[in-house]
N, C-alpha and C positions, 0 to 999 in steps of 0.2 A: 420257531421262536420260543425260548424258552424264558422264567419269571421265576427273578433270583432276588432275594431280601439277603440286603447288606447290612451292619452294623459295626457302632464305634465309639467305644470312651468319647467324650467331646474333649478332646484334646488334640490340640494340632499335629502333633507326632502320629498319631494313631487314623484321625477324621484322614489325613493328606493319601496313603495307602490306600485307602478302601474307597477313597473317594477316584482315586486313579484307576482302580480295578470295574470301578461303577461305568468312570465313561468309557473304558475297554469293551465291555459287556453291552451298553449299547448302541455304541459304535459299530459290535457286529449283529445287529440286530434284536435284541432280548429286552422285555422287559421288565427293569429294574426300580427299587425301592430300596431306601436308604435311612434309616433309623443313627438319627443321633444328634447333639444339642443343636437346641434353635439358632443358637448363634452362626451354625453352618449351614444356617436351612438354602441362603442364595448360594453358596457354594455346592449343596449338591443338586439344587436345580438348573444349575447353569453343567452340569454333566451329561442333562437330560435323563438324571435320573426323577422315582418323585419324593418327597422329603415325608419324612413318618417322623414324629419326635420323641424325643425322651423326656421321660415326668419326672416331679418330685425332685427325690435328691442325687437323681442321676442325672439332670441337667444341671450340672455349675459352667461355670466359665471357666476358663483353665488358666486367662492373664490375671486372675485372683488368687493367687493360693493363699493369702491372709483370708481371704471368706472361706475357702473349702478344705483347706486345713488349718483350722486357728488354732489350734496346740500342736504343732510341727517345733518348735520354738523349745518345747522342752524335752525333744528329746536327739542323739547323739548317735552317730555308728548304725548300725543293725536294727537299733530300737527304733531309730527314727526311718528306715526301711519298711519295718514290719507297719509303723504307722502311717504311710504314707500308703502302703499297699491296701491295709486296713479301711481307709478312711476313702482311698476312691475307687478301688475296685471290688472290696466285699462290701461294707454296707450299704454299698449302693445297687448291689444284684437284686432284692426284691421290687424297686422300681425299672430297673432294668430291663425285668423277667415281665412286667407288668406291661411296657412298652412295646416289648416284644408282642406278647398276646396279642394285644390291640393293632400291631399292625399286621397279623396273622388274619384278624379277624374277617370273614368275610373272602379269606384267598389262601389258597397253599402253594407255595413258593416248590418249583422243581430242585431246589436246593438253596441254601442259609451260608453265607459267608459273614463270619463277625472275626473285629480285631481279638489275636487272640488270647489279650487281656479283658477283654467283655465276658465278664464272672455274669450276666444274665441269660447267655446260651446256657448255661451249665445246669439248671433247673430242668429247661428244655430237655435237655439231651438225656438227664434222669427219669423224665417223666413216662418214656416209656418208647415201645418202639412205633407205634401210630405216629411218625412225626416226617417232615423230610431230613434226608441229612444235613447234617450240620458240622461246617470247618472251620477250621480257626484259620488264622491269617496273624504269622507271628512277624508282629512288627517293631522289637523287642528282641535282645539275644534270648534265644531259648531259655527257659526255665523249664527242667525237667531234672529230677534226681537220679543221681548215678552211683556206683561205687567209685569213681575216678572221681569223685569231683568233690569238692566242701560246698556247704548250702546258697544255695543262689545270694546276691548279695553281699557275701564276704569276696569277690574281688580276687577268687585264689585260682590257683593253673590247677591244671589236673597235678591226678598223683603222680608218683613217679617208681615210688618204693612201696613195699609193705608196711613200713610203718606208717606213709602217709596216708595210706587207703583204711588202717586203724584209725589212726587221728581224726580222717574225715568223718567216718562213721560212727563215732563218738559225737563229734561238731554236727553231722544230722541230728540224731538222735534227741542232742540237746536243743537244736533250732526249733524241730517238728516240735518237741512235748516242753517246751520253755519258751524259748522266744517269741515263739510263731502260736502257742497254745490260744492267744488274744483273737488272734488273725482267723485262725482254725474255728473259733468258737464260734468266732462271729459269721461264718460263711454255715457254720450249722445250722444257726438261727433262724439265717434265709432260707435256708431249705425248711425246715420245719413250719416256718411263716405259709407255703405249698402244700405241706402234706407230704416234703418228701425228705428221705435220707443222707447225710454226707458222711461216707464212711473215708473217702481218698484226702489225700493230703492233698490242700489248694492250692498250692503251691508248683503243683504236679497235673495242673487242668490238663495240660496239652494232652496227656494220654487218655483224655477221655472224649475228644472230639472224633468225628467218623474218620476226618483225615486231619491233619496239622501239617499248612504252607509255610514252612519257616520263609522270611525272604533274608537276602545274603545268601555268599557263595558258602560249603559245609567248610571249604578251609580258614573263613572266618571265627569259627566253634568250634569248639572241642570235641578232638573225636569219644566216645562212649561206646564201648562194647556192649552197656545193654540201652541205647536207644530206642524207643518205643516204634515199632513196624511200622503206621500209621503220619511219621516224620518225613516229611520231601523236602530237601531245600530249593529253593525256586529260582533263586538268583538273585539279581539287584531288580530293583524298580527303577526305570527311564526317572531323572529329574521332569519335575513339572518346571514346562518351560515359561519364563517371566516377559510380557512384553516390554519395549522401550526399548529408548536407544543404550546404546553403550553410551559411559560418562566420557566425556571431554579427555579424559588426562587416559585413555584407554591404549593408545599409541607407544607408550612410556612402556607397556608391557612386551617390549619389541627384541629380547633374550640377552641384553647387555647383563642385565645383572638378575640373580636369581630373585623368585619372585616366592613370598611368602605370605600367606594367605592365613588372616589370625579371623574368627567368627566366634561368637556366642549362642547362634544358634536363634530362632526365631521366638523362645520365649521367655530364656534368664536371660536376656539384655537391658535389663531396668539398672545394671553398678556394670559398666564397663572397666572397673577397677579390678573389675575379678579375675578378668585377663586378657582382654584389647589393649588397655593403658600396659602391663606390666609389660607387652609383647611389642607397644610402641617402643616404649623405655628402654624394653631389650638390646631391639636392634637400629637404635639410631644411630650408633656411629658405625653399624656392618655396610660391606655394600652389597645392599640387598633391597629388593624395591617390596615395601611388604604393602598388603592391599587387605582393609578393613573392613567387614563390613557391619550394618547396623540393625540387620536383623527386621528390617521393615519401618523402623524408627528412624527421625529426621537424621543426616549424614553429622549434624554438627554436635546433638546430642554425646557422641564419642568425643569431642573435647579436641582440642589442639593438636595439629599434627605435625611430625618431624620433615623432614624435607624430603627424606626418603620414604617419607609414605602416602597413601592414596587410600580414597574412603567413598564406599556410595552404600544408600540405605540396602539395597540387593544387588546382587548379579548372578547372572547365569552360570551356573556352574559348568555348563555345555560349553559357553565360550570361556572361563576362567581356568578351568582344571588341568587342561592339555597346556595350559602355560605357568603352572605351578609348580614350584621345586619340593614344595612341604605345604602341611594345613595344619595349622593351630589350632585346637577346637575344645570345647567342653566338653564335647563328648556323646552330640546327637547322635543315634543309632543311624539314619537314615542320612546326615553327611558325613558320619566316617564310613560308609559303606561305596557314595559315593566317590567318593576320593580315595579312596584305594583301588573301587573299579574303574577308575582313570590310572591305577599305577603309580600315584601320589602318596609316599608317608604321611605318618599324622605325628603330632604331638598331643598328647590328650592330657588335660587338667579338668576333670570331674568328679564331683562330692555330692548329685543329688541323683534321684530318680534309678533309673539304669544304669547311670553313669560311669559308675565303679566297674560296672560288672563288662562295660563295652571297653574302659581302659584297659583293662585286666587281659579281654581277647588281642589288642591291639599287641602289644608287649608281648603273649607269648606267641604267636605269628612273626615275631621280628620286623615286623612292617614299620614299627614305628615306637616311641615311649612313651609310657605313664609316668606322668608327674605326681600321681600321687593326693593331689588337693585339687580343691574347683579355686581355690588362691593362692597361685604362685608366686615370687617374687619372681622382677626382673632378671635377676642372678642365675637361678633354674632355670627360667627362657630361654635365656641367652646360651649358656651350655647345651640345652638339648639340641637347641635348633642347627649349633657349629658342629656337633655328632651326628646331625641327618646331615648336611650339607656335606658332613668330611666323611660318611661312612658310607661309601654304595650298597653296603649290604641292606640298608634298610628298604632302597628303592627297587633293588635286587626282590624281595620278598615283597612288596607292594607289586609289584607287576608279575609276581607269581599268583598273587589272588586276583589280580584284573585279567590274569587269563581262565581260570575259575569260573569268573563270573561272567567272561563273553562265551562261554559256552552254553549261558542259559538265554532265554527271552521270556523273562518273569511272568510279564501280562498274558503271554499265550498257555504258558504253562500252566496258571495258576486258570483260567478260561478252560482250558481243556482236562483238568483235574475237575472240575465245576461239573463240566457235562457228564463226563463217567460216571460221577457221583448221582445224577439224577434220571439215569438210565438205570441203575441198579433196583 
C-alpha cells in the first residue's frame, strides 16, 4: 500500500479530477490525503480519502468570483486572462505552499499528485531534490510554450507558415516581458517570500513537474515538435456518475428527432441569457428535441420553455451523450472532452477562464465550431447548429477523437504513472 497526497485549486473544475483520481487510488487500496478548500472537505471524505485544508487566501469559494476577483470588471481580452491567472493561481501559491507543508508535516507521501494549475507544488519542486515526486494533473488544455503556437490565451491555431511562427514569436516575447510581466512578478515574490528563485516563465509550469498527466486524448491539442519529454496524455476521465432517476419526459429522447443538448456548465449558470435562452430561442421552430440543463440549479430558474424542449437541474452524461446529435456548451474543458469522447460535436460560446483557448482546440480538430463570444445571439445558434446537423464531417471528426480516447483508461494510467514514480 502506498500514501499519495493530492491537491487542488478549490474549484469545481479542477477539486472533481483529482478528487476522481483520489477514490481510484483508494479503491485499489492506498492511502490517500487530499488538500484543498474546506467547501470540499465532505466531498473528499466521502472518496475515503482524508481531507488536509487550504489557508488563507488560497481558500476562496469559486461560486464567488465578485469576492475573489473583485477588479475582473476592469479589465478586457488577455489583460483580463492574465488577471484572472494572477489573482487565483499566483498570489495564492504562498498559502498554497504553506498548506502544502503542513499536510507534509509529520508524513512523506510515496508520491504528490496536484491539479496542474496548483502554482503551490512549484515551490516544492524548486526546493530541492530531498522531496517525493511530484506531478501535475492537467485538467486544463495544456499551457506550454512552443514555436508553433501564439501565447496561451490568445485562442490562436498553430502556425502554419514562416511568417506565422515569426509573428508568434514576437506575440510571445511581448506576452512573457509585457503582458504577462505583472503575472511573472508576482509568482517571484512567492518564491522569494521561501528563500527561493523563479527564473522560468509561469506560464510554462508544466515543464517543471517530475511528470505532467495531461487528461484528454493528444488529438484534442495541438501537436508541438518541441513538447516537453515529461508530457503523457492520459485520455478522458469516466464522468462522475449522478444518482436519481431519469426525468419523466426522458422517453421523448426515443431518435424521432435529433436531440440537442445546450449546458452552461456547473458554475457560469447564474444569466442563462448567455446562452441556454439564445439556444432555446434558436431552435424552437427546428425539429429538434433540444435538452437543457441547469447546472445543479432549480430546473425552473432557466425560464420558459418551447415545446420542443426539455429541462432538468442534471443528468447523466452516460445516459444523455449516446443520444445526442450536438452539445452546446460554454466551453468546460472537462464536458467538451466528454462529448467528443462519446463522438458528439460541440458548439462552443466561451469568453472566460480557459474557454477561449478549449474553443480554439475545438475548431481546429473540425469536431465542431467556435462562436467566438460566451454571448451569442439566437441567429449565430441557429446557423451553427443547421451546419453540424447538415455537415457529417464534423461528427466524422468527433468520432475520430472518441476513438483516440477509448484507447486510454485515464484512472489506470495516471495510477500506474503514480507508482513508477515512487519506485524511482
Amino acid at each position: 500500500m502506498a500514501f499519495y497526497l493530492l491537491a487542488s485549486n478549490p474549484i469545481h473544475g479542477h477539486v472533481g479530477p483529482i478528487l476522481q483520481v483520489a477514490a481510484h487510488l483508494v479503491d485499489e487500496g492506498n492511502e490517500v490525503a487530499v488538500v484543498t478548500g474546506s467547501r470540499f472537505q465532505r466531498a473528499v471524505e466521502a472518496t475515503g480519502a482524508a481531507f488536509r485544508p487550504l489557508e488563507g487566501t488560497a481558500d476562496y469559494d469559486d461560486r464567488m468570483p465578485d469576492v475573489y476577483l473583485p477588479d475582473r470588471h476592469r479589465y478586457r481580452g488577455v489583460q483580463q486572462a492574465q488577471y484572472d491567472i494572477r489573482t487565483i493561481f499566483v498570489e495564492t501559491i504562498p498559502d498554497q505552499y504553506r498548506s502544502m507543508r503542513a499536510a507534509l508535516s509529520g508524513s512523506t507521501p510515496d508520491a504528490i499528485l496536484v491539479d496542474g494549475a496548483f502554482g503551490g507544488a512549484l515551490p516544492l519542486i524548486a526546493s530541492g531534490t530531498n522531496r517525493p515526486p511530484v506531478i501535475g494533473l492537467g485538467v486544463t488544455p495544456l499551457s506550454q510554450s512552443s514555436r508553433v503556437l501564439g501565447p496561451y490565451g490568445m485562442a490562436l491555431p498553430p502556425a502554419r507558415t514562416g511568417v506565422d511562427r515569426l509573428r508568434y514569436a514576437a506575440m510571445n516575447t511581448l506576452a512573457r516581458h509585457v503582458i504577462f510581466r505583472p503575472t511573472q512578478n508576482a509568482a517571484r515574490r512567492a518564491f522569494r517570500e521561501f528563500g527561493l528563485r523563479l527564473d522560468d516563465f509561469v506560464m510554462d509550469a508544466s515543464r517543471n513537474f517530475d511528470l505532467f498527466l495531461q487528461t484528454g486524448p493528444a488529438s484534442l491539442d495541438y501537436p508541438r515538435p518541441d513538447l516537453s519529454e515529461g508530457v503523457h496524455f492520459v485520455g478522458v476521465l469516466p464522468q462522475v456518475a449522478r444518482h436519481g432517476e431519469l426525468p419523466e419526459w426522458w422517453s421523448d429522447l426515443d431518435g424521432d428527432r435529433p436531440v440537442v443538448h445546450v449546458t452552461q456548465g456547473t458554475i457560469d449558470n447564474h444569466d442563462f441569457d448567455r446562452l441556454v435562452r439564445p439556444t432555446l430561442t434558436a431552435l424552437n421552430d427546428r425539429d429538434v428535441l433540444v435538452v437543457a440543463t441547469a447546472g445543479g440549479r432549480p430546473v425552473d430558474t432557466i425560464g420558459p420553455l418551447p415545446t420542443n424542449a426539455r429541462a432538468a437541474s442534471y443528468l447523466s452524461y452516460d445516459a444523455l451523450l449516446p443520444r445526442a446529435s450536438v452539445v452546446v456548451t460554454n466551453g468546460g474543458y472537462g464536458g467538451v472532452q466528454a462529448a467528443l469522447a462519446a463522438g458528439v460535436p460541440v458548439i462552443v460560446a466561451g469568453d472566460t477562464e480557459d474557454k477561449p483557448e478549449v474553443a480554439a482546440r475545438v475548431a481546429w480538430t473540425g469536431a465542431g465550431i467556435n462562436l467566438k463570444t460566451g454571448t451569442p445571439d439566437a441567429a449565430s445558434v441557429r446557423r451553427a447548429v443547421d451546419e453540424v446537423l447538415g455537415n457529417q464531417t464534423y461528427r466524422a471528426e468527433a468520432r475520430r477523437i472518441a476513438a483516440d480516447a477509448a484507447a486510454h483508461d485515464a484512472l489506470a494510467e495516471i495510477s500506474g504513472y503514480l507508482r513508477q514514480a515512487s519506485i524511482r
